[in-house]
C-alpha positions in Angstrom: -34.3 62.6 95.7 -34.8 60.1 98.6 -31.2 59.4 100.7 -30.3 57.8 104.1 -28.3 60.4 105.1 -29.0 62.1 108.3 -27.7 65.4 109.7 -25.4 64.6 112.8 -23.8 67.3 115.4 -21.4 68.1 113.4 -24.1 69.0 110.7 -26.5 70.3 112.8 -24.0 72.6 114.6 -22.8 74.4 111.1 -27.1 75.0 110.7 -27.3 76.6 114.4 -24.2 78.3 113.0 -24.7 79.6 109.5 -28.4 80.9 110.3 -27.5 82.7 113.2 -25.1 84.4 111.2 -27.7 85.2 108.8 -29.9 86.6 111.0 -27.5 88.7 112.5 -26.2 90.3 109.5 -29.7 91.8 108.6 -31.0 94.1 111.3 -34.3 93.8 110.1 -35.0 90.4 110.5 -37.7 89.5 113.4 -37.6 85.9 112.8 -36.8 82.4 111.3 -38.8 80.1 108.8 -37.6 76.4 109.1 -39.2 73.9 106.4 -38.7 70.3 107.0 -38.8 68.3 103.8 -36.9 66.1 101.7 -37.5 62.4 101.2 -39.6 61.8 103.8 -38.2 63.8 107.1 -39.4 61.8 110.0 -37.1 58.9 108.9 -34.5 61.7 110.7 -36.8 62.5 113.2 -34.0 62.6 115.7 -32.2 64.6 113.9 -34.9 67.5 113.7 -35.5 67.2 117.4 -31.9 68.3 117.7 -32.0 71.2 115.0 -34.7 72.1 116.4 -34.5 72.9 119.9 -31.0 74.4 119.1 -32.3 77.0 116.3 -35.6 77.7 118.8 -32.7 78.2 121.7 -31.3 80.6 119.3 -34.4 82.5 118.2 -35.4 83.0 122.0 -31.6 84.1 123.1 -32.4 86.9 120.2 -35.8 87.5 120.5 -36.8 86.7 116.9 -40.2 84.6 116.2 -39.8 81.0 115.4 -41.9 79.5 112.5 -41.8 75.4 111.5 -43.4 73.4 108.7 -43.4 70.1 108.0 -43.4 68.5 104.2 -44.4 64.7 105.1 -46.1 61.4 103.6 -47.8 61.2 107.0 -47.3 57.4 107.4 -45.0 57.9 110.7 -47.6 60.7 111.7 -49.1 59.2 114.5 -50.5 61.2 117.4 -47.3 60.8 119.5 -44.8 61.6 117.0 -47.2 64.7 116.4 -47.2 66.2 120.0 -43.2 65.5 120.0 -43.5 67.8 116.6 -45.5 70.2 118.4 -43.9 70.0 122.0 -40.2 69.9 121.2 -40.0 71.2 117.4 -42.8 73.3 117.3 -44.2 72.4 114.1 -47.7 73.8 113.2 -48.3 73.0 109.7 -48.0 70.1 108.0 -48.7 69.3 104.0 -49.4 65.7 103.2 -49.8 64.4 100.0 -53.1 61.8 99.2 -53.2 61.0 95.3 -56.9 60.2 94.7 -58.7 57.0 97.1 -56.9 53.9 97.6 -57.2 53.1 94.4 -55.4 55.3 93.1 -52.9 56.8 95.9 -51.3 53.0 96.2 -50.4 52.4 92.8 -48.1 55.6 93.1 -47.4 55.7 96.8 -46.5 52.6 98.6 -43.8 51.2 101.1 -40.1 49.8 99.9 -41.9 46.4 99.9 -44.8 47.3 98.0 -47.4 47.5 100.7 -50.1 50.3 100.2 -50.0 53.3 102.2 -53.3 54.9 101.8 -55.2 53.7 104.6 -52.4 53.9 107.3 -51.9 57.7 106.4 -55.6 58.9 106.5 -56.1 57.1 109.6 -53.5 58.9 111.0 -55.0 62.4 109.7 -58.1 61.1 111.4 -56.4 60.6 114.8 -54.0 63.8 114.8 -56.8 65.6 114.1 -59.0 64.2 116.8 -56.3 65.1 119.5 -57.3 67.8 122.0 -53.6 69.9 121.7 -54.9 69.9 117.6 -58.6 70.5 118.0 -57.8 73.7 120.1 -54.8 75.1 118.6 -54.0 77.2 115.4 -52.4 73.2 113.9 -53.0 72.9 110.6 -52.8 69.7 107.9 -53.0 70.4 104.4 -53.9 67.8 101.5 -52.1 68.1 98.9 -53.3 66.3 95.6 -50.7 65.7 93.1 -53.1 65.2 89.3 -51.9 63.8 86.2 -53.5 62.0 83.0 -53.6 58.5 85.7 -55.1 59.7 88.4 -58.1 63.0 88.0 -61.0 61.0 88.3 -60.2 59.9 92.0 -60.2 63.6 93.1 -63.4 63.8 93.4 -64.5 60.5 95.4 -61.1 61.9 97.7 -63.5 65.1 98.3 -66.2 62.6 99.6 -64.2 60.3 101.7 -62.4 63.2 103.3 -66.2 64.2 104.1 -67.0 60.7 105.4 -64.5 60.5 107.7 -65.1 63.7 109.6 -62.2 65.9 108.8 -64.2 68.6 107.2 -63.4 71.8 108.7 -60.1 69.6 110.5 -58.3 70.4 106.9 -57.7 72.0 104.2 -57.3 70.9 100.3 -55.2 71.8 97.5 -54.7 70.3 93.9 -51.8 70.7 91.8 -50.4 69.9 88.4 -47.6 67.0 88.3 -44.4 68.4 86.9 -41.1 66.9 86.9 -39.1 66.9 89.8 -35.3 67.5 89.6 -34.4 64.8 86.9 -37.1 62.6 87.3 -39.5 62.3 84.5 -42.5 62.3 86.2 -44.1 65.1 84.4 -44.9 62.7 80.9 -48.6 62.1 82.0 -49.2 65.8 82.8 -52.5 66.9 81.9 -53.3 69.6 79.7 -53.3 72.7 81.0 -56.8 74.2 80.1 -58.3 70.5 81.2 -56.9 70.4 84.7 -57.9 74.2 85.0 -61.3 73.6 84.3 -61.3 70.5 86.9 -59.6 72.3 89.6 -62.7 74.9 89.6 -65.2 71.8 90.4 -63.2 70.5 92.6 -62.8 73.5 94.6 -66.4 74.2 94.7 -66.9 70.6 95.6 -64.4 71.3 98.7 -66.4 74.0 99.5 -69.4 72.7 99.6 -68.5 69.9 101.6 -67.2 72.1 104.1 -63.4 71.5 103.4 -61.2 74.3 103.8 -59.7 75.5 100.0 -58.1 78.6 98.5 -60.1 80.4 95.6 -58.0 83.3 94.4 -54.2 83.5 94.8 -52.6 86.0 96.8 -50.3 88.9 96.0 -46.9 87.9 96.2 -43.8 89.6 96.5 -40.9 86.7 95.6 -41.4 83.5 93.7 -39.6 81.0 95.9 -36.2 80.9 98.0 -34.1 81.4 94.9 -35.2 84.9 95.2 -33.9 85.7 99.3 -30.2 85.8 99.4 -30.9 84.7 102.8 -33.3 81.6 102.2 -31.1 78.6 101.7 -31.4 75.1 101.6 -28.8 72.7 103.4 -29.3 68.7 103.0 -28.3 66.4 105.3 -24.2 66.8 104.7 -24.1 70.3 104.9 -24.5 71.5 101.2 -26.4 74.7 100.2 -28.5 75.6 97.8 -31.1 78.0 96.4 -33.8 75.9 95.2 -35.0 72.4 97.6 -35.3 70.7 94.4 -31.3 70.9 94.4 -30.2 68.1 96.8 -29.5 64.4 96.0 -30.1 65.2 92.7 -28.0 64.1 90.2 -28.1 66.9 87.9 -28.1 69.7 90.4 -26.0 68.6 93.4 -23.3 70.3 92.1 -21.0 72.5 90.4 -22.9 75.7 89.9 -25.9 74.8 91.7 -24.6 74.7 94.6 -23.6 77.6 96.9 -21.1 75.6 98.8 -21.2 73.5 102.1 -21.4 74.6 105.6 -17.9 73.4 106.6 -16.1 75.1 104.0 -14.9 78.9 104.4 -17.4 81.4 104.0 -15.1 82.8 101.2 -15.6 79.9 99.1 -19.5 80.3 98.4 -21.0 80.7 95.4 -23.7 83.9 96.0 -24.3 83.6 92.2 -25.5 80.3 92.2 -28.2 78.9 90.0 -31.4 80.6 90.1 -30.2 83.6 92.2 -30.9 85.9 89.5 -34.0 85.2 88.7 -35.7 88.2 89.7 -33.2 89.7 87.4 -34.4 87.2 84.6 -38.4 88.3 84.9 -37.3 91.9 84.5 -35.2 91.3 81.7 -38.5 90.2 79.9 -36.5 86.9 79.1 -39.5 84.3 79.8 -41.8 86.9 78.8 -43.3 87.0 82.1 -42.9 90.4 82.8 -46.0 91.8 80.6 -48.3 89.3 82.2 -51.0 90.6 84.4 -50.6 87.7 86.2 -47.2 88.1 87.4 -48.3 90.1 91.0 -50.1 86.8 91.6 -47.4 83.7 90.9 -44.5 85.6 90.8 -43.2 84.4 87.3 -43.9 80.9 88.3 -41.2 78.3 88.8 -37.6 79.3 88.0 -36.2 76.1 87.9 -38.9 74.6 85.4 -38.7 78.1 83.2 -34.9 77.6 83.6 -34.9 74.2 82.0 -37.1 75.6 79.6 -40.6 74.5 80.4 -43.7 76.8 81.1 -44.2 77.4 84.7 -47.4 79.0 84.3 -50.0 78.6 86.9 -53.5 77.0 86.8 -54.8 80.3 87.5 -53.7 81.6 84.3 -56.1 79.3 82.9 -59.2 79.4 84.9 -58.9 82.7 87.0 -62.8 83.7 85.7 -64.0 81.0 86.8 -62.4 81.4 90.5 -63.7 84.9 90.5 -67.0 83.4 89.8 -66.5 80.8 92.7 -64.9 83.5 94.9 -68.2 85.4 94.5 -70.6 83.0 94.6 -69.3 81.8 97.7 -69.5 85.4 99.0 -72.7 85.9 98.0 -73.8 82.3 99.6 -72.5 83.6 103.2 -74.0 86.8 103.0 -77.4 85.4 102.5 -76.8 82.8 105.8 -79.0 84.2 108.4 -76.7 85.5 111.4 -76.5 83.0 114.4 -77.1 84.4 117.9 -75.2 82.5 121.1 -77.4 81.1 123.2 -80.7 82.3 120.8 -83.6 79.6 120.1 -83.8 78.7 116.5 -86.4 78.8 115.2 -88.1 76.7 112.3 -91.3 77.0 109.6 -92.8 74.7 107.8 
């Protein structure tokens, strides 16, 4: 999945192009959703600044709202390449990936040479976070903590040290199953299902309680993924489109029928049947069965591209969505009984 490939003009031009087009040719659109992601992005960083201020251009010409988010390992995320993000790209949310402590994140996650990584990223959480254009804007860093069989015992010391250093309240959390990714097989030391579902619940009410921002129930939702938006594509650094972002560089689903063609071919010769457009068409047929769950208003049907390769796609919440609802209302419950604070009132304490 990783590539040197970078967009140039030429690339970036047939972007400014193709969604403009998009936008036009729906009426009802009042804005544009840009994900940056892929490898790790702010190896192109010039290359974003560029797409960037040409799709903003765009949006502001049109009056449409502009929305950016940024998929990143965090170790080029340092305060200065942050406020460009912000200043030029404006990029407000970011989701970084910590795998467990050191211990754990730098066996899995470490340079080309082999240098570990943990440190320099957290430190850099630490100092984005501490910046005044963060502190007192609506920025946002997620966690993201990938699990497997290797690795769930470090969540919990993670909770701690993200504690530790502050950043309570500065973040929020999330934990998530390891599946495979395109053709890789990193989804052999998955855990089971019912195990991990029972963790997540402690770990969330760990987060919680340690003041770190965390998402009990799911929300409603109303399409799975991009497959789903006729108009949600996904274009790689040569111009290529696609449905699903685990589609490019990969060596299974670059092409032929994945693909929905590439920006500087004729409009004629796209594919608007590529793989996984149908999938809302899939769920209804009852095909994966996931159209009698009660959980489909929740996940959507899960994953298309895993149910498509024939693996369960079925969310954590599946599993464990009693004990959420008893989180969700404990923590409820725990607020309500917080005795309302007063600006500027004395406190006042008993012994």
């Amino acid at each position: 999945m990783h590539t040197k490939h970078y967009a140039d003009e030429a690339v970036i031009d047939k972007y400014v192009e193709r969604i403009g087009h998009l936008l036009k040719r729906n009426p009802n659109y009042r804005g544009l959703s840009v994900t940056w992601y892929g490898g790790e992005p702010l190896t192109g960083l010039r290359a974003i600044r560029k797409a960037s201020q040409r799709l903003i251009e765009c949006c502001r010409r049109n009056r449409y709202d502009y929305l950016s988010d940024m998929i990143t390992n965090g170790l080029s995320l340092k305060p200065k390449v942050f406020q460009t993000l912000v200043a030029e790209c404006e990029v407000k949310r970011y989701q970084i990936t910590l795998d467990g402590t050191a211990e754990s994140h730098d066996q899995r996650r470490m340079t080309k040479r082999g240098a570990p990584t943990f440190d320099i990223i957290l430190q850099n959480i630490v100092y984005v976070t501490r910046t005044e254009i963060y502190s007192h804007h609506n920025y946002e860093i997620s966690i993201r903590v990938n699990i497997d069989k290797t690795n769930h015992r470090y969540a919990t010391p993670l909770i701690y040290l993200i504690k530790a250093r502050h950043l309570q309240e500065k973040v929020s959390m999330y934990f998530t199953a390891v599946v495979d990714l395109g053709s890789n097989d990193a989804g052999k030391d998955s855990l089971d299902a019912d195990f991990f579902a029972e963790e997540e619940v402690e770990w969330l009410y760990l987060c919680y309680e340690n003041g770190i921002r965390v998402r009990i129930l799911p929300e409603r939702v109303h399409s799975v993924c991009t497959v789903e938006n006729k108009d949600s594509e996904v274009y790689d650094a040569l111009g290529n489109m696609y449905a699903c972002w685990e589609f490019p560089y990969d060596k299974v689903y670059s092409q032929g029928e994945s693909r929905i063609g590439n920006l500087f071919d004729s409009p004629a010769t796209y594919n608007p049947n590529a793989s996984l457009r149908n999938w809302a068409a899939v769920v209804d047929s009852g095909k994966t069965g996931r159209k009698s769950c009660v959980h489909l208003p929740v996940c959507g049907g899960g994953c298309p591209k895993s149910w498509h390769e024939g693996k369960s796609a079925c969310p954590p919440f599946k599993f464990n969505y009693k004990g959420k609802l008893l989180l969700d209302y404990y923590i409820r419950k725990t607020r309500a009984k917080k005795p309302l604070e007063v600006p500027g009132a004395m406190s006042q304490k008993t012994a």
